[in-house]
C-alpha positions as CSV (number, residue, x, y, z in Angstrom):
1,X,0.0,0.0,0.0
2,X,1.3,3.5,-1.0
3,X,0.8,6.2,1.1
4,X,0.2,10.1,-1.0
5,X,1.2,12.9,1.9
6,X,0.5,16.3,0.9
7,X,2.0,19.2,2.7
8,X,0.3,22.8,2.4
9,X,3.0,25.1,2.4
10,X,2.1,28.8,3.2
11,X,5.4,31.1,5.2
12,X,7.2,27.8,6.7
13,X,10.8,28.5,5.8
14,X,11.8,27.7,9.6
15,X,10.1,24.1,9.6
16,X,9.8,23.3,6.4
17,X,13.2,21.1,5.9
18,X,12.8,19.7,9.3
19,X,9.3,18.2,8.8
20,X,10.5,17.2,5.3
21,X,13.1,15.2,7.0
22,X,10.5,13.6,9.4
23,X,8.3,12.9,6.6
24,X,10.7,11.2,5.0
25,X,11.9,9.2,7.7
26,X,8.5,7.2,8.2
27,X,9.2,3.4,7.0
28,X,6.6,3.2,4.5
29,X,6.0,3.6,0.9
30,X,4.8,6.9,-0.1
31,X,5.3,9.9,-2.1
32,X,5.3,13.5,-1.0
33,X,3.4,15.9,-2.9
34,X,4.1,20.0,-1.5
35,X,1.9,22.8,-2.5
36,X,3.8,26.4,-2.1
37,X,0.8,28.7,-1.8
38,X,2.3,31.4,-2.8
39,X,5.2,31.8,0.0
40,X,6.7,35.1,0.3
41,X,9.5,34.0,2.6
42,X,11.5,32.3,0.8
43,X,10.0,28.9,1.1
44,X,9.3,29.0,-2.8
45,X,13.1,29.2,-3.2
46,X,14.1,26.4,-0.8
47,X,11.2,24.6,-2.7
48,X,13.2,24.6,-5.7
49,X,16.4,24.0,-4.6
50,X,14.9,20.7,-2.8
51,X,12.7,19.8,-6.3
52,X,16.5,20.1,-7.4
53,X,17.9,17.7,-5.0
54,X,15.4,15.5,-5.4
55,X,13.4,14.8,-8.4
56,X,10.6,12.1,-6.6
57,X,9.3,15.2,-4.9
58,X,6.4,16.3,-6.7
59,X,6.4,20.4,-5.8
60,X,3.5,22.4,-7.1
61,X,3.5,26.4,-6.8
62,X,0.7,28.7,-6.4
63,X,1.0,32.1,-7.7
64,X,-0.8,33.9,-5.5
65,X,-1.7,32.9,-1.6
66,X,-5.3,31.1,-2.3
67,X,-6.2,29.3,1.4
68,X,-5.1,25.9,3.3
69,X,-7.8,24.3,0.7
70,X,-7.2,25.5,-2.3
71,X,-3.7,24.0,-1.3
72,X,-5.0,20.8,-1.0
73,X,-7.0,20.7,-4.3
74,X,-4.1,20.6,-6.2
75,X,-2.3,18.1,-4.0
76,X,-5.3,15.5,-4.4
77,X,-5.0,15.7,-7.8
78,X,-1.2,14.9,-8.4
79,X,-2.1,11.5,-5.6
80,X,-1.4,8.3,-6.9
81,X,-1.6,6.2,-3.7
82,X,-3.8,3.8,-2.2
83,X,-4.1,6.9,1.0
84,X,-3.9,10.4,1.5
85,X,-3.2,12.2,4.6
86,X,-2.4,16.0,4.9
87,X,0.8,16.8,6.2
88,X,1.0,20.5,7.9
89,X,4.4,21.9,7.1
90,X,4.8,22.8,10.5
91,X,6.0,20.7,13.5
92,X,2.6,20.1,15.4
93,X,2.1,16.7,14.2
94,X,4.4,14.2,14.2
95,X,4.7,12.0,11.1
96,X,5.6,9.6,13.3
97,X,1.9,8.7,14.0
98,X,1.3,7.8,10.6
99,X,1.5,4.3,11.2
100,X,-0.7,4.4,14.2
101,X,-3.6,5.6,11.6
102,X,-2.3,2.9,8.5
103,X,-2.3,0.2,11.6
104,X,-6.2,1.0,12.3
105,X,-7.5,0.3,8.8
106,X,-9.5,-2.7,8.3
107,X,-11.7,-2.2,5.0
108,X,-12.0,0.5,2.2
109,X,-14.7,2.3,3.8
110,X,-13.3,3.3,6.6
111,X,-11.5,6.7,6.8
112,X,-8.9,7.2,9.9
113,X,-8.9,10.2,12.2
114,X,-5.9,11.1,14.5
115,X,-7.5,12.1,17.3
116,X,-5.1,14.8,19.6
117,X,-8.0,14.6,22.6
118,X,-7.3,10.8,22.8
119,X,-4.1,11.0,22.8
120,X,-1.0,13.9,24.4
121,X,-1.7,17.5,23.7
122,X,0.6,20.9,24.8
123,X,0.3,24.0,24.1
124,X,-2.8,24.4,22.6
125,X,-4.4,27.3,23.3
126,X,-8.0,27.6,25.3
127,X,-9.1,29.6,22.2
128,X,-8.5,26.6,19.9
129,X,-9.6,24.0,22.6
130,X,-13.1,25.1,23.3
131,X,-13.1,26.0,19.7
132,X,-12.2,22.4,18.3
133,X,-14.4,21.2,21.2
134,X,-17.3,23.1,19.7
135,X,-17.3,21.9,15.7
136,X,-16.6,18.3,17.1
137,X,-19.7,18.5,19.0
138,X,-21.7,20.2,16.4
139,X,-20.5,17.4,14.0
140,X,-21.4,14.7,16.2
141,X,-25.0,16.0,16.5
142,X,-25.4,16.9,12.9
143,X,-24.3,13.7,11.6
144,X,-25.1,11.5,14.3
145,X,-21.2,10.1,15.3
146,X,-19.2,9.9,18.1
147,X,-15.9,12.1,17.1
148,X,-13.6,13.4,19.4
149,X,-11.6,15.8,17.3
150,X,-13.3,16.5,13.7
151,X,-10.6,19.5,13.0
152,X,-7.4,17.5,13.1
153,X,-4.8,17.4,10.7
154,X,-4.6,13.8,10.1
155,X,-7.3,12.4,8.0
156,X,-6.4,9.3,6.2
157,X,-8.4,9.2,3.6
158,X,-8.5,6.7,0.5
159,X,-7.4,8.1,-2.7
160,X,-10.8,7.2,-4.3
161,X,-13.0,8.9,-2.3
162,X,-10.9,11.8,-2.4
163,X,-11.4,11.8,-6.2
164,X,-15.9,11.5,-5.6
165,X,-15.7,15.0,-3.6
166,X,-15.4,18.0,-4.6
167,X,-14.0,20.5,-2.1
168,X,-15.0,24.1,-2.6
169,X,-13.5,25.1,0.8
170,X,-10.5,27.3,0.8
171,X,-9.3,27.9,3.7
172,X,-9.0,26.0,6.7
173,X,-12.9,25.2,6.4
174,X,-11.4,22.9,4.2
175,X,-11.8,19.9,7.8
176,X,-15.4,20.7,8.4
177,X,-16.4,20.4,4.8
178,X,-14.3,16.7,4.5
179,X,-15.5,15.2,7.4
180,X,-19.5,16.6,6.1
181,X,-18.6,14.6,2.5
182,X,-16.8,11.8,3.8
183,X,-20.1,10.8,6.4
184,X,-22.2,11.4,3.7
185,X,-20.5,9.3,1.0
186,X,-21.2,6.7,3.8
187,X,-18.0,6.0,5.0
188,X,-16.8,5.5,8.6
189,X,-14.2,7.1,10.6
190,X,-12.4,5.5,13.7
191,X,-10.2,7.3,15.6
192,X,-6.9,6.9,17.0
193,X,-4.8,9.0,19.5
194,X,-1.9,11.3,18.3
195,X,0.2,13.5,19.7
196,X,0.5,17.2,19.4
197,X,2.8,20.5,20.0
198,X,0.7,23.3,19.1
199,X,2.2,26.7,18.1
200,X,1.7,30.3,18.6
201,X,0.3,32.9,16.1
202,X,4.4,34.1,17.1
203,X,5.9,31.2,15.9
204,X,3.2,31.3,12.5
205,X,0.2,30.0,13.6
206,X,-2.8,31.0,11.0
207,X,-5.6,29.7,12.2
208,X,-7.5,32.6,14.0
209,X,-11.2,32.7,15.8
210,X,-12.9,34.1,12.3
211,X,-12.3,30.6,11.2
212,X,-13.8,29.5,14.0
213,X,-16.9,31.0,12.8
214,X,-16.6,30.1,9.1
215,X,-16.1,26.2,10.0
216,X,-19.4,26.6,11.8
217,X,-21.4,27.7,8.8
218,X,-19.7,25.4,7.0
219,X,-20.9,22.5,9.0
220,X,-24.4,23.5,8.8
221,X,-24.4,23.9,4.5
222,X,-22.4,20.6,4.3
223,X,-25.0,19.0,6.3
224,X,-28.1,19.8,4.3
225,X,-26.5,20.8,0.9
226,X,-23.8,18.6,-1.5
């Protein structure tokens, strides 16, 4: 089985060779796919040099900064393995876990979450915790489940489903809108703990509350609309 991990890349010159190397470092067959949405810090340049160094990379760059989603689009599309999973390009989640989440498959309708809430946390702030603990509990009574972290990173998703949806999402309402299609394609998702290091909005965090608010609304469309 061949793992596709796609890494966003918006700003991430300090992390972005160090979570490369992690990446890489996971025993398992895969490819790595990055999407430079139109850095301005000189992570396109470092992109290239890397493309350079190594030709299996498959680097796409955006012209202009478009959102975490419209990252991802472009990503899916270059996948060629049996599994995605989204890799952020900085160092909150540990590649490590990948095999935690390839370990809990058991059939092709199941998708895999990595659950942070199940597993070790730090540094998260109690912005984003009550925050992710709102959408997950909104999700679970829209769609009837029993999640305990709908807005993690680490979906693995197979490749084919990914090619059914359509994600109009682009920004980080990208997770909300996922996890609406994925339920309603009738597919499961199990969980399984992770770890995580969160950051600050010092150290580059993007997220902020607004998209807080626009994950909400996008929970409720995604629930009664396609």
């Amino acid at each position: 089985m061949k793992l596709s991990v796609v890494i966003p890349v918006y700003n991430e010159i300090n992390t972005l060779e160090k979570i490369l190397s992690e990446v890489r470092a996971v025993n398992i067959t895969k490819e790595i796919i990055l999407v430079d949405d139109g850095s301005t810090d000189g992570s396109r340049e470092l992109l290239k040099r890397l493309g350079k160094e190594d030709p299996k990379l498959k680097i796409i760059f955006q012209e202009v900064n478009q959102g975490k989603g419209a990252a991802l689009r472009e990503g899916f599309k270059k996948a060629v393995g049996d599994y995605v999973i989204v890799q952020d390009a900085d160092l909150e989640y540990s590649p490590r876990d990948y095999l935690k989440l390839l370990n809990e498959l058991k059939d092709s309708k199941t998708v895999i979450y990595g659950s942070r809430f199940m597993g070790s946390y730090k540094d998260m702030t109690s912005l984003h915790f009550f925050g992710n603990r709102l959408l997950t509990i909104l999700t679970n009574l829209l769609f009837g489940v029993a999640l305990t972290d709908m807005e993690t990173c680490y979906k693995l998703i197979p490749t084919e489903l990914i090619r059914k949806i359509n994600i109009k999402s682009n920004r980080f309402n990208f997770e909300p809108e996922m996890t609406a299609k994925i339920l309603k394609n009738g597919y499961r998702i199990r969980e399984v703990p992770i770890s995580y290091a969160g950051r600050s909005a010092h150290e580059g965090k993007k997220i902020t509350w607004r998209d807080g608010f626009s994950a909400l609304a996008t929970l409720m469309k995604y629930r009664f609309l396609d």
